[in-house]
PDB file with one MODEL, atoms N, CA, C and O in Angstrom:
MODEL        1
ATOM      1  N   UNK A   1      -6.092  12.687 -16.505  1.00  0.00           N
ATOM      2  CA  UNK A   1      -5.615  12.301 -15.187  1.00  0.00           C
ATOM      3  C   UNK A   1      -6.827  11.916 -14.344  1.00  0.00           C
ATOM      4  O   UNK A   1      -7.690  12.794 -14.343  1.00  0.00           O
ATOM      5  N   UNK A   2      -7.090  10.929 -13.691  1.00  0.00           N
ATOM      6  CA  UNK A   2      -7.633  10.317 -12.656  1.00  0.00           C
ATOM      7  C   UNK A   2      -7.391  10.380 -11.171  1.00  0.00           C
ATOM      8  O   UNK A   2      -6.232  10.073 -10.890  1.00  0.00           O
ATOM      9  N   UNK A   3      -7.939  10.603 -10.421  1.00  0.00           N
ATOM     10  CA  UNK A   3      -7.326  10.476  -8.826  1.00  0.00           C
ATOM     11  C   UNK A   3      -8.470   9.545  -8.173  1.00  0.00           C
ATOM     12  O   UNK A   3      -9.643   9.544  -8.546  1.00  0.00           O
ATOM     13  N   UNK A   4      -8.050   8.924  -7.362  1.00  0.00           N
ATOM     14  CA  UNK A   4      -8.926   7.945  -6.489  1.00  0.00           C
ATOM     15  C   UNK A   4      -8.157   7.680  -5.149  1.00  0.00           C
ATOM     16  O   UNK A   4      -6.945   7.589  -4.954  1.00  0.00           O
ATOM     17  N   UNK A   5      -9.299   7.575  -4.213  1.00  0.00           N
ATOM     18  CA  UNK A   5      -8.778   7.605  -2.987  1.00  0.00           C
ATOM     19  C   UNK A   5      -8.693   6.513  -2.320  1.00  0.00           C
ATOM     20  O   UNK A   5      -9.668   5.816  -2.602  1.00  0.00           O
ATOM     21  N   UNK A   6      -8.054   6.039  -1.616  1.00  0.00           N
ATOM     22  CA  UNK A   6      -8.024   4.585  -1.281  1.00  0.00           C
ATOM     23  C   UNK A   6      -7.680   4.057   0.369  1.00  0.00           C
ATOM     24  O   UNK A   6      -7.818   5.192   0.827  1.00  0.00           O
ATOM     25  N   UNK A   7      -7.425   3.429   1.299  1.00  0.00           N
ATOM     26  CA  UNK A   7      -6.587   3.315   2.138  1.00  0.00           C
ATOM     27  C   UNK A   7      -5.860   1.883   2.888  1.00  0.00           C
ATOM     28  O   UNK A   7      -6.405   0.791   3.049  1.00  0.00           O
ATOM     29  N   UNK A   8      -4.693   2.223   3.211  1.00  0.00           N
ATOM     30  CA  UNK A   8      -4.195   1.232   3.189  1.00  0.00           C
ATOM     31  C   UNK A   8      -4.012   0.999   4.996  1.00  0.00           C
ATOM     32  O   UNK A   8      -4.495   1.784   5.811  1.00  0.00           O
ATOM     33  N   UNK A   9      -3.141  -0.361   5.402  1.00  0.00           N
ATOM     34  CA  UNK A   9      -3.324  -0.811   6.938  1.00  0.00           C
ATOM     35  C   UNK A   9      -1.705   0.190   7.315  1.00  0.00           C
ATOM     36  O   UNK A   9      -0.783   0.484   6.555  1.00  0.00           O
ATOM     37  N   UNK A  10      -1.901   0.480   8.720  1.00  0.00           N
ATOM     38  CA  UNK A  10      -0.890   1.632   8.970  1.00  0.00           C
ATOM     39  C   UNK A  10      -1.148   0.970  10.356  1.00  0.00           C
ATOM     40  O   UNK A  10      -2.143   0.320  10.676  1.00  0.00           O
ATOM     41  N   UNK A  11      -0.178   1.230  11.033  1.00  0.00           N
ATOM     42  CA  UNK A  11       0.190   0.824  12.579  1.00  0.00           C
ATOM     43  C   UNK A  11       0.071   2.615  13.142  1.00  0.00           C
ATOM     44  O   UNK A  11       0.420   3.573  12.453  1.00  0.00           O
ATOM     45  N   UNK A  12      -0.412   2.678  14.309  1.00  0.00           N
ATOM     46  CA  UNK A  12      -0.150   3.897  15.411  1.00  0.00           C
ATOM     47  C   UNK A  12       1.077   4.611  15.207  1.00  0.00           C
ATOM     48  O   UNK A  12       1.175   5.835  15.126  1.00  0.00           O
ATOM     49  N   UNK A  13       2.326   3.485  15.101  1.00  0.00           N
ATOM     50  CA  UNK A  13       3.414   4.436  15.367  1.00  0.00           C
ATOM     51  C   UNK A  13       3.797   4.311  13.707  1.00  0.00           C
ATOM     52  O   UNK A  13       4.914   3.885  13.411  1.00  0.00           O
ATOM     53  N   UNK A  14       3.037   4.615  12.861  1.00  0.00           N
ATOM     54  CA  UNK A  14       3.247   5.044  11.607  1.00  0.00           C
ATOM     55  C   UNK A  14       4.237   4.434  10.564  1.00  0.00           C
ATOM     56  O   UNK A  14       5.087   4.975   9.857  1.00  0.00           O
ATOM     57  N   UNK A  15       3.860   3.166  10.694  1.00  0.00           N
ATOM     58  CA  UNK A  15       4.731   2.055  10.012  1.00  0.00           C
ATOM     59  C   UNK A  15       3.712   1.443   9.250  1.00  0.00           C
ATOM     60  O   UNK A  15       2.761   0.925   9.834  1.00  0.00           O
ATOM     61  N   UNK A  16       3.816   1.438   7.670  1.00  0.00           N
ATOM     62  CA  UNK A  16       3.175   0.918   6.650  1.00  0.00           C
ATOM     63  C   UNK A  16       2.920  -0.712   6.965  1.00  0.00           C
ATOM     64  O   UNK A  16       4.037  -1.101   7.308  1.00  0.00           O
ATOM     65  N   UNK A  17       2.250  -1.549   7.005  1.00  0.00           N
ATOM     66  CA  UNK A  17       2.196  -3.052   7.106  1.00  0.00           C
ATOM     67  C   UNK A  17       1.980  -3.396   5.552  1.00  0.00           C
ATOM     68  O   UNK A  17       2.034  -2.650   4.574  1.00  0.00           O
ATOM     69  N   UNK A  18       1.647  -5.146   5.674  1.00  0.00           N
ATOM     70  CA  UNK A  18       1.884  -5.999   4.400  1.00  0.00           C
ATOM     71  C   UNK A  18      -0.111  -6.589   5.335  1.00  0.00           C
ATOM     72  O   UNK A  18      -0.865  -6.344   6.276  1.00  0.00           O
ATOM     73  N   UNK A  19       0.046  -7.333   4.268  1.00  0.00           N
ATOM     74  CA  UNK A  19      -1.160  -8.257   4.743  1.00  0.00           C
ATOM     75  C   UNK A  19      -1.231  -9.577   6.306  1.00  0.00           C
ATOM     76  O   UNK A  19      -2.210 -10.093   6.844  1.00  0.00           O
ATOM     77  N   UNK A  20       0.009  -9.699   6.545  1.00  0.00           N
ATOM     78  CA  UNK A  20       0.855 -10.466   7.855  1.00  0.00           C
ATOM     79  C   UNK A  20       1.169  -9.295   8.724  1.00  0.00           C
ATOM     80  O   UNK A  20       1.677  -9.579   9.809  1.00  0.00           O
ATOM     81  N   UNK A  21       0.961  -7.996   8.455  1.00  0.00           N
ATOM     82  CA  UNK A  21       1.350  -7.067   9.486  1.00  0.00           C
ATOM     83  C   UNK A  21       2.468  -6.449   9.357  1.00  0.00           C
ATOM     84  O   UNK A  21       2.670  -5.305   9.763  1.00  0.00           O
ATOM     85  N   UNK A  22       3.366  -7.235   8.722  1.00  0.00           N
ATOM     86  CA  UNK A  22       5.199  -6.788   8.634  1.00  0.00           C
ATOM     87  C   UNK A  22       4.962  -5.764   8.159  1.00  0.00           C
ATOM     88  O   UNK A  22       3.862  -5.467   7.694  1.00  0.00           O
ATOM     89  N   UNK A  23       6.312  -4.763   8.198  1.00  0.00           N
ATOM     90  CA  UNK A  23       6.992  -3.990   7.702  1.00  0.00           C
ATOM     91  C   UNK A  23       6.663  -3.653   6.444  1.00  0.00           C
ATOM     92  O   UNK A  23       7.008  -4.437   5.560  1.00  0.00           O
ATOM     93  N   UNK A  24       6.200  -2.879   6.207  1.00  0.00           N
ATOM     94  CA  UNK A  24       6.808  -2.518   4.350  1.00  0.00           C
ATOM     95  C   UNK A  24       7.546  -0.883   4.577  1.00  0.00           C
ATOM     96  O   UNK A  24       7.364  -0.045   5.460  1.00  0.00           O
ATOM     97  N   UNK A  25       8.342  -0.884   3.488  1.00  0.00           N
ATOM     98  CA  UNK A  25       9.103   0.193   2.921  1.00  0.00           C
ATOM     99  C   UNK A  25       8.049   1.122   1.905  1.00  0.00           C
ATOM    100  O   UNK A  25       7.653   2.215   2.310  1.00  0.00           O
ATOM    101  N   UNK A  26       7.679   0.651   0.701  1.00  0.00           N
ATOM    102  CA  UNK A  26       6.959   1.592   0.167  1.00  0.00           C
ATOM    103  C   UNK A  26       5.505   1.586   0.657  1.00  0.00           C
ATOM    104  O   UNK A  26       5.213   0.830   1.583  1.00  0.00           O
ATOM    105  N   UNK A  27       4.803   2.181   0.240  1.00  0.00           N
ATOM    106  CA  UNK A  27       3.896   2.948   0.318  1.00  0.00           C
ATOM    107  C   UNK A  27       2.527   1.554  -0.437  1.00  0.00           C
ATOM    108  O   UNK A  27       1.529   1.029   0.056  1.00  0.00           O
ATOM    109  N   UNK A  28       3.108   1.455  -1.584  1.00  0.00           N
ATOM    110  CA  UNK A  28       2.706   0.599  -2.610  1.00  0.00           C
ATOM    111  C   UNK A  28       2.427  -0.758  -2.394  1.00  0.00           C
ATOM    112  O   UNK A  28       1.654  -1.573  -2.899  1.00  0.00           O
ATOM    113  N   UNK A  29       3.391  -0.779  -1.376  1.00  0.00           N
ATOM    114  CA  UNK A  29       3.537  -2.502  -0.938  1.00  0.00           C
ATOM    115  C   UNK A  29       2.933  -2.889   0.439  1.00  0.00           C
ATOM    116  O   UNK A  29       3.108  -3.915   1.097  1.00  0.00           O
ATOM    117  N   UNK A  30       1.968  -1.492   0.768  1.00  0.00           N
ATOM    118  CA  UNK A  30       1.267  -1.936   1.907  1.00  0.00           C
ATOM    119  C   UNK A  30      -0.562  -2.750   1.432  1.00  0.00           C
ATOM    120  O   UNK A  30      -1.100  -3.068   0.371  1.00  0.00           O
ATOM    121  N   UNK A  31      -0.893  -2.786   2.642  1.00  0.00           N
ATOM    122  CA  UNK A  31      -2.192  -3.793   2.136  1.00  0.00           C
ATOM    123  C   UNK A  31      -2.937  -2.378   2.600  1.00  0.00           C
ATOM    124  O   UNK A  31      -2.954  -1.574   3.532  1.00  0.00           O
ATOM    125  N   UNK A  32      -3.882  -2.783   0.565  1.00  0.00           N
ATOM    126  CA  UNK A  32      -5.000  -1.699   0.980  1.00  0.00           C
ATOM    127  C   UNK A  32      -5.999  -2.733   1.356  1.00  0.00           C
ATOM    128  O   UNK A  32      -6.045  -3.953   1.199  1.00  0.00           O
ATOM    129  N   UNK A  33      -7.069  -1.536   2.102  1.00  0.00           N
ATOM    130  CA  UNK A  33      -8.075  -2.069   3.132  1.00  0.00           C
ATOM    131  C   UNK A  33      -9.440  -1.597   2.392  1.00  0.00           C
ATOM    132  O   UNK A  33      -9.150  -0.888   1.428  1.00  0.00           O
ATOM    133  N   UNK A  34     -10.465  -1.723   2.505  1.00  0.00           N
ATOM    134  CA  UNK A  34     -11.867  -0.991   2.696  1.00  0.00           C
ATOM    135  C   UNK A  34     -12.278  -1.130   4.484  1.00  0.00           C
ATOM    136  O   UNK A  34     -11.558  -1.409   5.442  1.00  0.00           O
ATOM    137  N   UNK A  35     -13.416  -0.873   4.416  1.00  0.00           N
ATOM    138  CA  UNK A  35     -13.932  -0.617   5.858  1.00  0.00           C
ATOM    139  C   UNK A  35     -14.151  -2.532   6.430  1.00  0.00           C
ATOM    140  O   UNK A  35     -13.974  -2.980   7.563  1.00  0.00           O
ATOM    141  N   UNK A  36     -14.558  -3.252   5.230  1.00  0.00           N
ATOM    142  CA  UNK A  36     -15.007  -4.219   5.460  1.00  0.00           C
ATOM    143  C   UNK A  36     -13.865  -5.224   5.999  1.00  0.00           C
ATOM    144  O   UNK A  36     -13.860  -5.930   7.008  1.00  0.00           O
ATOM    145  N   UNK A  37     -12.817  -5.034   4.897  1.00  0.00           N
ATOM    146  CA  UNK A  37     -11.740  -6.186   4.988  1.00  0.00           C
ATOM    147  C   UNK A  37     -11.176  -5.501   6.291  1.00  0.00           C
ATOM    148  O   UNK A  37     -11.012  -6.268   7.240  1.00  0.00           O
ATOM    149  N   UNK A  38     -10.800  -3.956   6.516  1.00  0.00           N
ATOM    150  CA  UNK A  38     -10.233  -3.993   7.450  1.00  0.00           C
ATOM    151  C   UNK A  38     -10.867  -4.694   9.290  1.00  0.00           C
ATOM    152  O   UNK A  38     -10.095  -5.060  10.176  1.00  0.00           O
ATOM    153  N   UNK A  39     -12.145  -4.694   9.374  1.00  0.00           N
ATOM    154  CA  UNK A  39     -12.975  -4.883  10.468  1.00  0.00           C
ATOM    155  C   UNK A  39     -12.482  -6.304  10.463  1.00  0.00           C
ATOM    156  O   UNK A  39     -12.353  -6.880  11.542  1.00  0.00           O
ATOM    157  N   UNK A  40     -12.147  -7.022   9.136  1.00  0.00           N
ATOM    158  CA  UNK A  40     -12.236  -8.542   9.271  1.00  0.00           C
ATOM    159  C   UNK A  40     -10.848  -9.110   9.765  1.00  0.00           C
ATOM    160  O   UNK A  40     -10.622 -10.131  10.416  1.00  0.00           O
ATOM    161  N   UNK A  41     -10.071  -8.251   9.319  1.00  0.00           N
ATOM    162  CA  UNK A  41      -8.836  -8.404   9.830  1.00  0.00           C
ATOM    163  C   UNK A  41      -8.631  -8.126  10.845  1.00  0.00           C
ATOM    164  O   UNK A  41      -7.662  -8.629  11.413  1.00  0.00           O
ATOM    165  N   UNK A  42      -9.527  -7.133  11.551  1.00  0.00           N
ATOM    166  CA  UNK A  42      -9.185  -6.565  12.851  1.00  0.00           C
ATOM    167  C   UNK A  42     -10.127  -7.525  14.034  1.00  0.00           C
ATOM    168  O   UNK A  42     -10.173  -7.476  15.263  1.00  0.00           O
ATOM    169  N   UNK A  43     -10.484  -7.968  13.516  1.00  0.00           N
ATOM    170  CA  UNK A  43     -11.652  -9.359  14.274  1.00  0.00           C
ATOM    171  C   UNK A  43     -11.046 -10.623  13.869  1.00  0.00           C
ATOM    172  O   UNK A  43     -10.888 -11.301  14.884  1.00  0.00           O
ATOM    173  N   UNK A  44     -10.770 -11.036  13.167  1.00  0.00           N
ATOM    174  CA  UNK A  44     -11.052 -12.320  12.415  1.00  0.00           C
ATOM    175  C   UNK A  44     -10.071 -13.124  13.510  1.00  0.00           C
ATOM    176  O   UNK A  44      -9.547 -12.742  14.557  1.00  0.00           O
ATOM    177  N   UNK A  45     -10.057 -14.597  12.698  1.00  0.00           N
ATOM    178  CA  UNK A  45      -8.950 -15.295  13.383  1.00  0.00           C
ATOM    179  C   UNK A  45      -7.419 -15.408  13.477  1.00  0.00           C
ATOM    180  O   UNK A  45      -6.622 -16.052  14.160  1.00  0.00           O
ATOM    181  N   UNK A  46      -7.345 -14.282  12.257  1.00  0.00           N
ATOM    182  CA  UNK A  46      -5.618 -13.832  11.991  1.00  0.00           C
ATOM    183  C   UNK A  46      -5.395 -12.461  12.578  1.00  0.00           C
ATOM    184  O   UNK A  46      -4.379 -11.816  12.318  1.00  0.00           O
ATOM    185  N   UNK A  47      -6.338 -12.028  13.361  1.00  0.00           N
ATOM    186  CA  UNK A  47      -6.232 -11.029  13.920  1.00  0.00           C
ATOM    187  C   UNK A  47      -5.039 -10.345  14.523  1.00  0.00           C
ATOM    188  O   UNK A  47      -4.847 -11.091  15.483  1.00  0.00           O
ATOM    189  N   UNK A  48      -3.657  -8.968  14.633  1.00  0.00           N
ATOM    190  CA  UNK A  48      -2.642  -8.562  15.345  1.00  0.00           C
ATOM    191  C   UNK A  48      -3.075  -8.837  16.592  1.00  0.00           C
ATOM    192  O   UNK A  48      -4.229  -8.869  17.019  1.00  0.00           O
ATOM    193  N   UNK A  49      -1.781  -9.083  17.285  1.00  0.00           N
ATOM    194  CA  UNK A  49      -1.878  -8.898  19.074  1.00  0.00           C
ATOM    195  C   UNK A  49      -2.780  -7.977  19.779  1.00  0.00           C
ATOM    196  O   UNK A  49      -3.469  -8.143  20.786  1.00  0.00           O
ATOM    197  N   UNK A  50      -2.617  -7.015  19.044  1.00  0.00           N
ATOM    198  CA  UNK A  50      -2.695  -5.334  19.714  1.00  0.00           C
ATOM    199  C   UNK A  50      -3.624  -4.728  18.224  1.00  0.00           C
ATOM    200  O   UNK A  50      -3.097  -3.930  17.449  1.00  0.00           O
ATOM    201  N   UNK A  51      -5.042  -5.262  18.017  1.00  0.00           N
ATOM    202  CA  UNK A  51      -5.892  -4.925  16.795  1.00  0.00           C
ATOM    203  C   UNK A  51      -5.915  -3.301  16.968  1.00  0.00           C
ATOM    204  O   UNK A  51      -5.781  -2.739  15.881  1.00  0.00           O
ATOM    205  N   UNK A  52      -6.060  -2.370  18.139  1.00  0.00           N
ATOM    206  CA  UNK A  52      -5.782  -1.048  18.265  1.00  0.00           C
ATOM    207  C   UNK A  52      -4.481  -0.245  18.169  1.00  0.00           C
ATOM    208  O   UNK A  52      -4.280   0.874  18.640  1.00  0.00           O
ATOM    209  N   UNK A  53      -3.783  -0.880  17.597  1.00  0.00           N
ATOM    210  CA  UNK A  53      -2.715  -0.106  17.026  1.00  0.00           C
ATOM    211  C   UNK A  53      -2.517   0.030  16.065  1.00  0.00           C
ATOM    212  O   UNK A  53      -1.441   0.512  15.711  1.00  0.00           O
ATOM    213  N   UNK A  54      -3.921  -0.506  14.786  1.00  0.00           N
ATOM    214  CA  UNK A  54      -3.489  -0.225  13.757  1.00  0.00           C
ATOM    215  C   UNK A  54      -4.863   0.547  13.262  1.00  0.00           C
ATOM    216  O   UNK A  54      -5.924   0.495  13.883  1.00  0.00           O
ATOM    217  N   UNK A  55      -4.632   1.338  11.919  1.00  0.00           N
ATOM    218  CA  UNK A  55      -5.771   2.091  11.417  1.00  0.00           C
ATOM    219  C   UNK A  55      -5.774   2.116  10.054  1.00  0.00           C
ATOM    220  O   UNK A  55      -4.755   1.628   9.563  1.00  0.00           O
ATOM    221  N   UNK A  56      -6.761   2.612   9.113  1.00  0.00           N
ATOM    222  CA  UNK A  56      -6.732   2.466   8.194  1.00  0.00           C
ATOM    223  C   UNK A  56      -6.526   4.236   7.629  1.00  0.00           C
ATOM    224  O   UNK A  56      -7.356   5.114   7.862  1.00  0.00           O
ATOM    225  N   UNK A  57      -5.293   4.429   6.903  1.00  0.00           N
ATOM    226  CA  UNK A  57      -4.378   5.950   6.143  1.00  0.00           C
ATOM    227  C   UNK A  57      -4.676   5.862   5.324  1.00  0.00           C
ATOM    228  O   UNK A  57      -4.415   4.919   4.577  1.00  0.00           O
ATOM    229  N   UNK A  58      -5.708   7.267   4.951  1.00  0.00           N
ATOM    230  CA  UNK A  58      -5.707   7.739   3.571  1.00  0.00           C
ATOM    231  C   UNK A  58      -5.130   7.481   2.542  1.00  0.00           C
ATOM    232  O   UNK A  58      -4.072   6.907   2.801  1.00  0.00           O
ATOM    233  N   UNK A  59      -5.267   7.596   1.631  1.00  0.00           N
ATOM    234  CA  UNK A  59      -4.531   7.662   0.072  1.00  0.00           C
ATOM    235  C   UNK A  59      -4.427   8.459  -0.743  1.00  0.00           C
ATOM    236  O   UNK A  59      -5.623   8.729  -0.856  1.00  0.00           O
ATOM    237  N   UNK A  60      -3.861   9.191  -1.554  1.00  0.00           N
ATOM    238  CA  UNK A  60      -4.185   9.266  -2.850  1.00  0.00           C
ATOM    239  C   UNK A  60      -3.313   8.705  -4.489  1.00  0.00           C
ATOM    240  O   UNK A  60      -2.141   8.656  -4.861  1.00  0.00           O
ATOM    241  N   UNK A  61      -4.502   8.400  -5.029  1.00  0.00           N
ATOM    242  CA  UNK A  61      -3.567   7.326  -6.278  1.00  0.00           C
ATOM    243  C   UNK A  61      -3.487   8.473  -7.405  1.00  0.00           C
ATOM    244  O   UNK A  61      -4.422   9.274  -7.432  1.00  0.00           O
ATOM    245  N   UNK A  62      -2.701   8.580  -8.107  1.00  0.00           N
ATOM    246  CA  UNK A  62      -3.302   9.539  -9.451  1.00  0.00           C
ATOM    247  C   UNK A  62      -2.214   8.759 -10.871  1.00  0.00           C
ATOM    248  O   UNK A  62      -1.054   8.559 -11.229  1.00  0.00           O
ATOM    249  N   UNK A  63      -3.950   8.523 -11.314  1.00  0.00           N
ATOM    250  CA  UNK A  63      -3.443   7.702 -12.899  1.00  0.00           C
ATOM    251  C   UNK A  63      -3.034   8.944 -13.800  1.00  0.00           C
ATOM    252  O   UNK A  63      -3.638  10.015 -13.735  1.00  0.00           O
ATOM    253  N   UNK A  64      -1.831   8.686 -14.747  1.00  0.00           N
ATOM    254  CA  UNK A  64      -2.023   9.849 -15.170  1.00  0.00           C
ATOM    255  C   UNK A  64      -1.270   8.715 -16.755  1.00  0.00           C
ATOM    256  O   UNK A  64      -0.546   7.737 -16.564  1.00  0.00           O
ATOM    257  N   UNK A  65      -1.604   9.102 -17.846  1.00  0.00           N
ATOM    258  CA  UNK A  65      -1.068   8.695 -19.581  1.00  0.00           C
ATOM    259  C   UNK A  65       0.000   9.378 -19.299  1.00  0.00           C
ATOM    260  O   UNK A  65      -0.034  10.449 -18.693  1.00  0.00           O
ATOM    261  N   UNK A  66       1.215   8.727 -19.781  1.00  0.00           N
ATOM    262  CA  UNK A  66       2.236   9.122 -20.544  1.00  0.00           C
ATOM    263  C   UNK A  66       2.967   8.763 -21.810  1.00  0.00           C
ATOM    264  O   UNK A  66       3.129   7.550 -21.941  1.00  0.00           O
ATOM    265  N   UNK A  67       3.408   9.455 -22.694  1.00  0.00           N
ATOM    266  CA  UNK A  67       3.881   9.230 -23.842  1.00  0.00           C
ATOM    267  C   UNK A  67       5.118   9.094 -23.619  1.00  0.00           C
ATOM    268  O   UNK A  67       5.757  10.039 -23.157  1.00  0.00           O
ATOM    269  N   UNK A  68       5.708   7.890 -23.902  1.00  0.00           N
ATOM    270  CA  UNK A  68       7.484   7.421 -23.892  1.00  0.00           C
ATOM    271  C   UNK A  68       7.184   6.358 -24.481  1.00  0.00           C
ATOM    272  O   UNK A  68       6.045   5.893 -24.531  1.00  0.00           O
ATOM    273  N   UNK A  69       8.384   5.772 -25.085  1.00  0.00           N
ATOM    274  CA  UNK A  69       8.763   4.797 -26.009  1.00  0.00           C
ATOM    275  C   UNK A  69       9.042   3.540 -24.957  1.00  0.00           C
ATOM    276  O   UNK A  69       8.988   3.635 -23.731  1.00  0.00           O
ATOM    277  N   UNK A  70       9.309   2.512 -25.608  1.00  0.00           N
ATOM    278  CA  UNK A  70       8.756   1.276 -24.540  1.00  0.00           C
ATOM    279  C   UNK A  70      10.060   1.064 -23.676  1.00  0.00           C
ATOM    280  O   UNK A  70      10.152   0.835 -22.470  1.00  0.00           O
ATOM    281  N   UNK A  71      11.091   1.212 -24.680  1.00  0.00           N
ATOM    282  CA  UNK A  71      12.281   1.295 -23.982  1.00  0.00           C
ATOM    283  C   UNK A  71      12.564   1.690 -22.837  1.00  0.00           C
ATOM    284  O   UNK A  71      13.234   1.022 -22.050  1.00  0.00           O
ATOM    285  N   UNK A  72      12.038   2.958 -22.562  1.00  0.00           N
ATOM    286  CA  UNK A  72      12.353   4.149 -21.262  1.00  0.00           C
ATOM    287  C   UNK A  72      11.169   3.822 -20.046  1.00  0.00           C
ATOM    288  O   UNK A  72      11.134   4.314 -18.918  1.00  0.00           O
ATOM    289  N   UNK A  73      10.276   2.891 -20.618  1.00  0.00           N
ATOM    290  CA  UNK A  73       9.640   2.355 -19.957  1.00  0.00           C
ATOM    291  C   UNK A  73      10.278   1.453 -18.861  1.00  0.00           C
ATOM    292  O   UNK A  73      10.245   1.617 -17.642  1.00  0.00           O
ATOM    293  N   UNK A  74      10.963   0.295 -19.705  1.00  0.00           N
ATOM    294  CA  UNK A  74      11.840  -0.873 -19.331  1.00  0.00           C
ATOM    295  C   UNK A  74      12.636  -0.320 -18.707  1.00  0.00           C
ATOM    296  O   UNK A  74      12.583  -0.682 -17.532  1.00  0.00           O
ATOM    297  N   UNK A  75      13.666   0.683 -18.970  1.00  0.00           N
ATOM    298  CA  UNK A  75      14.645   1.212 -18.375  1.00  0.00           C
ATOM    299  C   UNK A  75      14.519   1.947 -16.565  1.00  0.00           C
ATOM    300  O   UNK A  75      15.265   1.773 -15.601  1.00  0.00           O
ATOM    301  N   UNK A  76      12.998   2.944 -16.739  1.00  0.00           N
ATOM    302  CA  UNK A  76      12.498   3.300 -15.629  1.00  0.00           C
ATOM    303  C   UNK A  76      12.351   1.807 -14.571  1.00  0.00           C
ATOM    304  O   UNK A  76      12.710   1.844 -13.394  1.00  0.00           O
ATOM    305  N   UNK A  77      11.961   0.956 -15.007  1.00  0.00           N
ATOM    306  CA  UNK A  77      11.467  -0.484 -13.913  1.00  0.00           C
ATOM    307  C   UNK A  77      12.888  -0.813 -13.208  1.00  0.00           C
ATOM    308  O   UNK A  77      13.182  -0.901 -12.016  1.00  0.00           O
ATOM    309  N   UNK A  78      13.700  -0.969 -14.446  1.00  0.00           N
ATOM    310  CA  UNK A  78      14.920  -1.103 -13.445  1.00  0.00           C
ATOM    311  C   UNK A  78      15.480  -0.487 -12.865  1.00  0.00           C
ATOM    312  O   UNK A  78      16.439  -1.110 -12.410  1.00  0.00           O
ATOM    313  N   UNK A  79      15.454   0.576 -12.540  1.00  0.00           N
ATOM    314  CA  UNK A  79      16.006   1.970 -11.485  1.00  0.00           C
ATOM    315  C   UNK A  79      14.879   1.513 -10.635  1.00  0.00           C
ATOM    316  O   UNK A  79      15.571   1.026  -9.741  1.00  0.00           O
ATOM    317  N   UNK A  80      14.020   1.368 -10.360  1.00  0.00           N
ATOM    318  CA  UNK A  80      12.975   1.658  -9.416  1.00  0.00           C
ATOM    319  C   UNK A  80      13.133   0.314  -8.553  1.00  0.00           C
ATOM    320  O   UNK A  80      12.509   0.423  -7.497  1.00  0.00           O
ATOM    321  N   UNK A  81      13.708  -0.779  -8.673  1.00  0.00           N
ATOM    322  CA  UNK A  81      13.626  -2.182  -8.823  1.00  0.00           C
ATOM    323  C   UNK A  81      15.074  -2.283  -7.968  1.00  0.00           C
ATOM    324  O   UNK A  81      15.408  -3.272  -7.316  1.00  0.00           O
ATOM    325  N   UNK A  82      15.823  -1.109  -8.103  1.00  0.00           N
ATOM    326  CA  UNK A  82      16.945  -1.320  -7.310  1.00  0.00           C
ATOM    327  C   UNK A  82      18.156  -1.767  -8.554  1.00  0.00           C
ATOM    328  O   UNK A  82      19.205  -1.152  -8.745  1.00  0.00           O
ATOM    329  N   UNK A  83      17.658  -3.078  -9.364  1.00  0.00           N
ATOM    330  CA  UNK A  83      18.958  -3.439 -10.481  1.00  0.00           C
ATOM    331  C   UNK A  83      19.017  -2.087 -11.622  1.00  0.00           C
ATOM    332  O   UNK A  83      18.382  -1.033 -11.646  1.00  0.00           O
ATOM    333  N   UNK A  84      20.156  -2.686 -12.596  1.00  0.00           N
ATOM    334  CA  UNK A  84      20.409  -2.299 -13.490  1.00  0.00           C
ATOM    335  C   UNK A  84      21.656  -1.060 -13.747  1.00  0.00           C
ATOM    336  O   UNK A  84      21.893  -0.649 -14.882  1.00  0.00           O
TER     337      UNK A  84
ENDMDL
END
């Protein structure tokens, strides 16, 4: 097992963003940052309205091996995916 720490763009009032700022639902589907990209985003010319309402939230990732057959693999994607 592996763990690594990471962080992604988070708004004040605790709403995950995308790379455009929107909304995300998971966790996964937000934009991770470093110190650098986030400053650039928070400066740059695509900069939010309101660059102080957003911050950069902790992480933690943890890789971990598992043994399953490929099937239950396939099967897990589609539950997670919403179909099937």
């Amino acid at each position: 097992m592996e763990v690594v720490y990471k962080h992604v763009l988070k708004r004040k009032d605790g709403t995950l963003v995308n790379l455009h700022y929107e909304p995300v639902k998971s966790i996964s589907k937000a934009q991770r940052v470093d110190e650098e990209l986030f400053k650039t985003l928070m400066n740059g010319h695509y900069k939010p309205h309101n660059p102080d309402d957003f911050y950069m939230q902790p992480i933690r990732i943890t890789y971990e091996e598992v043994t399953v057959d490929v099937q239950q693999i396939g099967d897990d994607r589609k539950d997670s995916n919403g179909s099937g």
